[in-house]
C-alpha positions as CSV (number, residue, x, y, z in Angstrom):
1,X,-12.8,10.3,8.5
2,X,-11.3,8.8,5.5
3,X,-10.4,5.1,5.4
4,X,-6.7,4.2,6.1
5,X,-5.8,1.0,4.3
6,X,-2.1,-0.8,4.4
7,X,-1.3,-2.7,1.3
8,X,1.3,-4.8,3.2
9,X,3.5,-8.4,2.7
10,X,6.7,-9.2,3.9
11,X,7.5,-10.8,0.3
12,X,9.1,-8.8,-1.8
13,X,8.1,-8.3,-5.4
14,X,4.3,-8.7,-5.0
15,X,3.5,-5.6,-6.4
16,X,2.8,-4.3,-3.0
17,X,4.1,-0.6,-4.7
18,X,2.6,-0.7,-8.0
19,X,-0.4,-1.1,-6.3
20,X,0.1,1.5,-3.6
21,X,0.6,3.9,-6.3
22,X,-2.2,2.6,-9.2
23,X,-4.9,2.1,-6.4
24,X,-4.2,5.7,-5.4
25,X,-4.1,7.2,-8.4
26,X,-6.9,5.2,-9.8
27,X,-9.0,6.3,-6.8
28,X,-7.9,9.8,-7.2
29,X,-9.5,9.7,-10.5
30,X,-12.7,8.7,-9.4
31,X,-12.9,11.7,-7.6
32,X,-11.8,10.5,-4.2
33,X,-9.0,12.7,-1.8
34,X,-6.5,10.4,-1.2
35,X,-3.2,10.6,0.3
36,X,-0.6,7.6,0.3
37,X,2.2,7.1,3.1
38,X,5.2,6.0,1.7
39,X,6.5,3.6,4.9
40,X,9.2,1.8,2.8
41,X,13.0,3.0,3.2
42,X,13.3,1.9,-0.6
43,X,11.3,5.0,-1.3
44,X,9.4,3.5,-4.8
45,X,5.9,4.7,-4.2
46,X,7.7,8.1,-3.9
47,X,9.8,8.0,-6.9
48,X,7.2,6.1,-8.6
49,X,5.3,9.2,-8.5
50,X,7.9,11.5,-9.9
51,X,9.6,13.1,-7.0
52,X,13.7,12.9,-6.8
53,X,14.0,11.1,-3.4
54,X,17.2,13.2,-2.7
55,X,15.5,16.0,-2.6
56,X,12.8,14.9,0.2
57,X,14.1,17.0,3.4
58,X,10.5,15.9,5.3
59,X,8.6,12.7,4.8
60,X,7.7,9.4,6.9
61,X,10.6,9.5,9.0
62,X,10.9,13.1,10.4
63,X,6.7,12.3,11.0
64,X,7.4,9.0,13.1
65,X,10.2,10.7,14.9
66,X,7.9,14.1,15.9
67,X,10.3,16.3,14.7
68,X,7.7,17.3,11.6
69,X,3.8,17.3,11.1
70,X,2.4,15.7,8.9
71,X,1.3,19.2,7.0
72,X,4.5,20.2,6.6
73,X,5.9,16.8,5.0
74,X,2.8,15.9,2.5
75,X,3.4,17.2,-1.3
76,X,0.9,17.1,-4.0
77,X,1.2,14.7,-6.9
78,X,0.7,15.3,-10.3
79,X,-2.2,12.9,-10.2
80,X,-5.8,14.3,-9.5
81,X,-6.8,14.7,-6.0
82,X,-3.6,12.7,-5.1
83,X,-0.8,13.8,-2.0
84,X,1.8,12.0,-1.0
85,X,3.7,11.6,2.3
86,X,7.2,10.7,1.1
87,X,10.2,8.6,1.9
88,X,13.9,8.6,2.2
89,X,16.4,6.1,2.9
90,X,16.7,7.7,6.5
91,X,13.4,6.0,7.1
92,X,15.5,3.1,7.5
93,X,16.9,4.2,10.6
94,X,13.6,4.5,12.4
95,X,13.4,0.9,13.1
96,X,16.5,1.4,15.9
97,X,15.4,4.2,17.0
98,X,11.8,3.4,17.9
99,X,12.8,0.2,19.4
100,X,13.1,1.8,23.3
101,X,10.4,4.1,22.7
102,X,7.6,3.5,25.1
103,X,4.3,3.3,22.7
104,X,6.6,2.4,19.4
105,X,3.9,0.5,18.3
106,X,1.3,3.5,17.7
107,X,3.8,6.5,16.7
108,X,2.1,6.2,12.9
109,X,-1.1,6.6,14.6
110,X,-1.1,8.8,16.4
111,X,-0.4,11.5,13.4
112,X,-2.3,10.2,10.6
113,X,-5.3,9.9,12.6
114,X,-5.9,13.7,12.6
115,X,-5.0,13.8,8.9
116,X,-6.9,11.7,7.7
117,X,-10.3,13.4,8.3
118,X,-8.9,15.4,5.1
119,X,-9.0,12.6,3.2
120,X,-11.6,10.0,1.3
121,X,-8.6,6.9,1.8
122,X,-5.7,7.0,3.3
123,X,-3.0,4.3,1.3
124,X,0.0,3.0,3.0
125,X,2.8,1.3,1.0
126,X,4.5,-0.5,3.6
127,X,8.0,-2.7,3.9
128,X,8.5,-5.7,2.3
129,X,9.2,-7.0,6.5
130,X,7.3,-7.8,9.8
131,X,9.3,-4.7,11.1
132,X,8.3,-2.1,13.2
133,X,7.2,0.4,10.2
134,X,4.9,-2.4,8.9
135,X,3.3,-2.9,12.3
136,X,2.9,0.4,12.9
137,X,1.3,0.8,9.4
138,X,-0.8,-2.2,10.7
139,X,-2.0,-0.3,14.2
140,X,-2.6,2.5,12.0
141,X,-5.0,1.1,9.7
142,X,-8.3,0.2,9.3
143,X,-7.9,-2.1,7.0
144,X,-5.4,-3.9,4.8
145,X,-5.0,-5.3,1.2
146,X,-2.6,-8.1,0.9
147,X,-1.1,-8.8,-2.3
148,X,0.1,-12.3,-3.8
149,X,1.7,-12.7,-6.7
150,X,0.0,-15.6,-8.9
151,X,3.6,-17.4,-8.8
152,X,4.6,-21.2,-7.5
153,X,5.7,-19.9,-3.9
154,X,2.4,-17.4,-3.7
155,X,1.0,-18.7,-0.3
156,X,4.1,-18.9,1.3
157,X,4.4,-16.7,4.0
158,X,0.9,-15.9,3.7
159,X,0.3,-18.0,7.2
160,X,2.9,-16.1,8.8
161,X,1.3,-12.7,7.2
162,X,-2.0,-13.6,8.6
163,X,-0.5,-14.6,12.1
164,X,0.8,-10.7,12.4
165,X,-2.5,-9.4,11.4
166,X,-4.0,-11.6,14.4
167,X,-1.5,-10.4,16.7
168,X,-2.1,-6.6,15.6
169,X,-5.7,-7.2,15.8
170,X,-5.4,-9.4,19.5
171,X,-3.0,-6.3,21.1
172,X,-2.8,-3.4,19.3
173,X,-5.6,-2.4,16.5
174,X,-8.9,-4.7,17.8
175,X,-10.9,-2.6,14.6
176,X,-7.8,-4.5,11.6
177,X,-10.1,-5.7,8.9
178,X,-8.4,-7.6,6.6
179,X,-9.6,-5.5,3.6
180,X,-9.0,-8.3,0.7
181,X,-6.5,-10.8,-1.2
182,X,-5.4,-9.0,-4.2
183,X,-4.2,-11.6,-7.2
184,X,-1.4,-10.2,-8.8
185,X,1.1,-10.8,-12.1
186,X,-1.2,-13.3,-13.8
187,X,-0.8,-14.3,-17.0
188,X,-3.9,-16.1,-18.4
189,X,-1.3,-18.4,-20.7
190,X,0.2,-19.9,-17.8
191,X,-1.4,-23.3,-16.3
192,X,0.2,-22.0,-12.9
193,X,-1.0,-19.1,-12.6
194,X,-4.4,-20.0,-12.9
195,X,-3.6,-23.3,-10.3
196,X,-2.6,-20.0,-7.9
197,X,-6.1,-18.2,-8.5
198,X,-7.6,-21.5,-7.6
199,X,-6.0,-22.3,-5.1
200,X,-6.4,-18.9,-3.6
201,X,-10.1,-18.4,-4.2
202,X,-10.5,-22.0,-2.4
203,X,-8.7,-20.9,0.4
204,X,-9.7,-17.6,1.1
205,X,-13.2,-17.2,-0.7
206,X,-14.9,-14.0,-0.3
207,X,-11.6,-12.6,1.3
208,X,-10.2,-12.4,-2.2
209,X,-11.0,-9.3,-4.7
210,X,-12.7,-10.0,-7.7
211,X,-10.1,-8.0,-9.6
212,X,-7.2,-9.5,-10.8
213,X,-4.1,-7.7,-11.8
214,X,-2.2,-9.0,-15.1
215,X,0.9,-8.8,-16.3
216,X,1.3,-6.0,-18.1
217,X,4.4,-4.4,-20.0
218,X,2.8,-0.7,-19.5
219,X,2.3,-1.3,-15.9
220,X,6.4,-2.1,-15.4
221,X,7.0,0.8,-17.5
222,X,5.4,3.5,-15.4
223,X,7.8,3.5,-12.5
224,X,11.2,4.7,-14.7
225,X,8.6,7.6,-16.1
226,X,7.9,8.5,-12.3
227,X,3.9,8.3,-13.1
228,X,1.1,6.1,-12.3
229,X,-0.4,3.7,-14.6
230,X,-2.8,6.3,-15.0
231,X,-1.1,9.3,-16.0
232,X,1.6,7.3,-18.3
233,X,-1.0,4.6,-20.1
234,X,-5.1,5.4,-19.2
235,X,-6.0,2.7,-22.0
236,X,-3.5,-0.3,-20.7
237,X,-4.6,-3.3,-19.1
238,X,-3.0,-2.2,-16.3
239,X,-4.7,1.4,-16.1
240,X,-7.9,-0.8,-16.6
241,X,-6.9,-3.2,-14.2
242,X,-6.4,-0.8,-11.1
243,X,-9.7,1.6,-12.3
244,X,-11.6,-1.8,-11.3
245,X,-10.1,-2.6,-7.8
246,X,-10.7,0.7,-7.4
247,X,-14.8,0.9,-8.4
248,X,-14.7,-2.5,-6.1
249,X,-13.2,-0.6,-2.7
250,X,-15.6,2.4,-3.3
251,X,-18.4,0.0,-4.1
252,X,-17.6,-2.6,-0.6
253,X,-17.1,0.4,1.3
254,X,-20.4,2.7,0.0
């Protein structure tokens, strides 16, 4: 069965979706299946990939809400050995609606599991919240990647992050692994963004990937083009960047 991995942090503007959709794609081009869940109302990872939003009449929310499968909802990207499970604003309506449901926690589960024997890795791009979509991305997963921006307020949050991932792990998903740390937005000319990488590697140690992501023009650009780093700029730093977190999950989990 393929490995299901959330990239989740209830900050905003991490590069939680630039890496949901470079990580993928990057993967996808070393020859891996992958399909990525887009569990954010904001819909980026699906746009990000070049599909009009609008036009999405089946994605994540008509899956959580058992009123689609999963077959019928997945499209294929124009990246190699890429799908996509899309998102729509209604997704943010699922929140409310879950909330009485006996077993809200698991309702991701319990359809991607089947799925994902189709699949090398499973990528989730989930909410920038501690909502319901991100805990059922969380109960869901095998793992999780946790980005952190190499910025003065990095780490905060990052205790209360961790805290949810013990709780999922304590009631929910016993198997949660936290996957890695993934240092992102550096810029080598900035003392503080090395202070961050420092800081971080103290901390965390061999939780944190060796790969860093830099700041990178090409990389920002992508999005508006509705293509990966991958398709839009293969010789970037960016494209570079990504191709090397992904050699590192294919290599940690060989």
């Amino acid at each position: 069965m393929g490995k299901i991995i959330a990239i989740a942090n209830q900050k905003g503007g991490v590069g939680k979706t630039t890496t949901s959709v470079n990580l993928a794609a990057s993967l996808g081009v070393l020859e891996k299946k992958v399909l990525l869940i887009d569990a954010d109302p904001q819909a980026n990872a699906t746009s990000g990939l070049g599909i009009d939003v609008e036009s999405v009449e089946i994605g994540t929310y008509q899956i959580l809400e058992h009123t689609a499968k999963p077959e019928e909802a997945i499209i294929k990207t124009e990246s190699p050995n890429l799908d996509i499970l899309p998102a729509h604003i209604d997704l943010v309506a699922i929140e409310i609606e879950l909330v009485d449901q006996d077993e809200r926690e698991y309702m991701l589960r319990k359809v991607i599991r089947d799925i994902a024997a189709s699949y090398d890795y499973v990528i989730i791009d989930c909410a920038p919240s501690l909502g319901l979509l991100t805990l059922n991305a969380l109960t869901a997963a095998d793992s999780v990647i946790i980005p952190i921006q190499c910025e003065y307020f990095a780490l905060e949050g990052l205790g209360k992050l961790l805290n949810t991932i013990k709780s999922v792990q304590r009631i929910h998903n016993k198997d949660l692994d936290i996957e890695g740390l993934l240092l992102t937005m550096y810029d080598q000319r900035l003392r503080l963004s090395n202070q961050v990488v420092d800081e971080v590697k103290k901390h965390f140690e061999a939780m944190v990937f060796d790969t860093i992501i830099q700041r990178n023009v090409r990389l920002s650009e992508a999005p508006s083009y509705g293509e990966s780093i991958i398709n839009y700029d293969a010789a970037s730093k960016g494209a570079s960047n990504y191709l090397s977190l992904a050699h590192e999950l294919i290599k940690k989990n060989s």
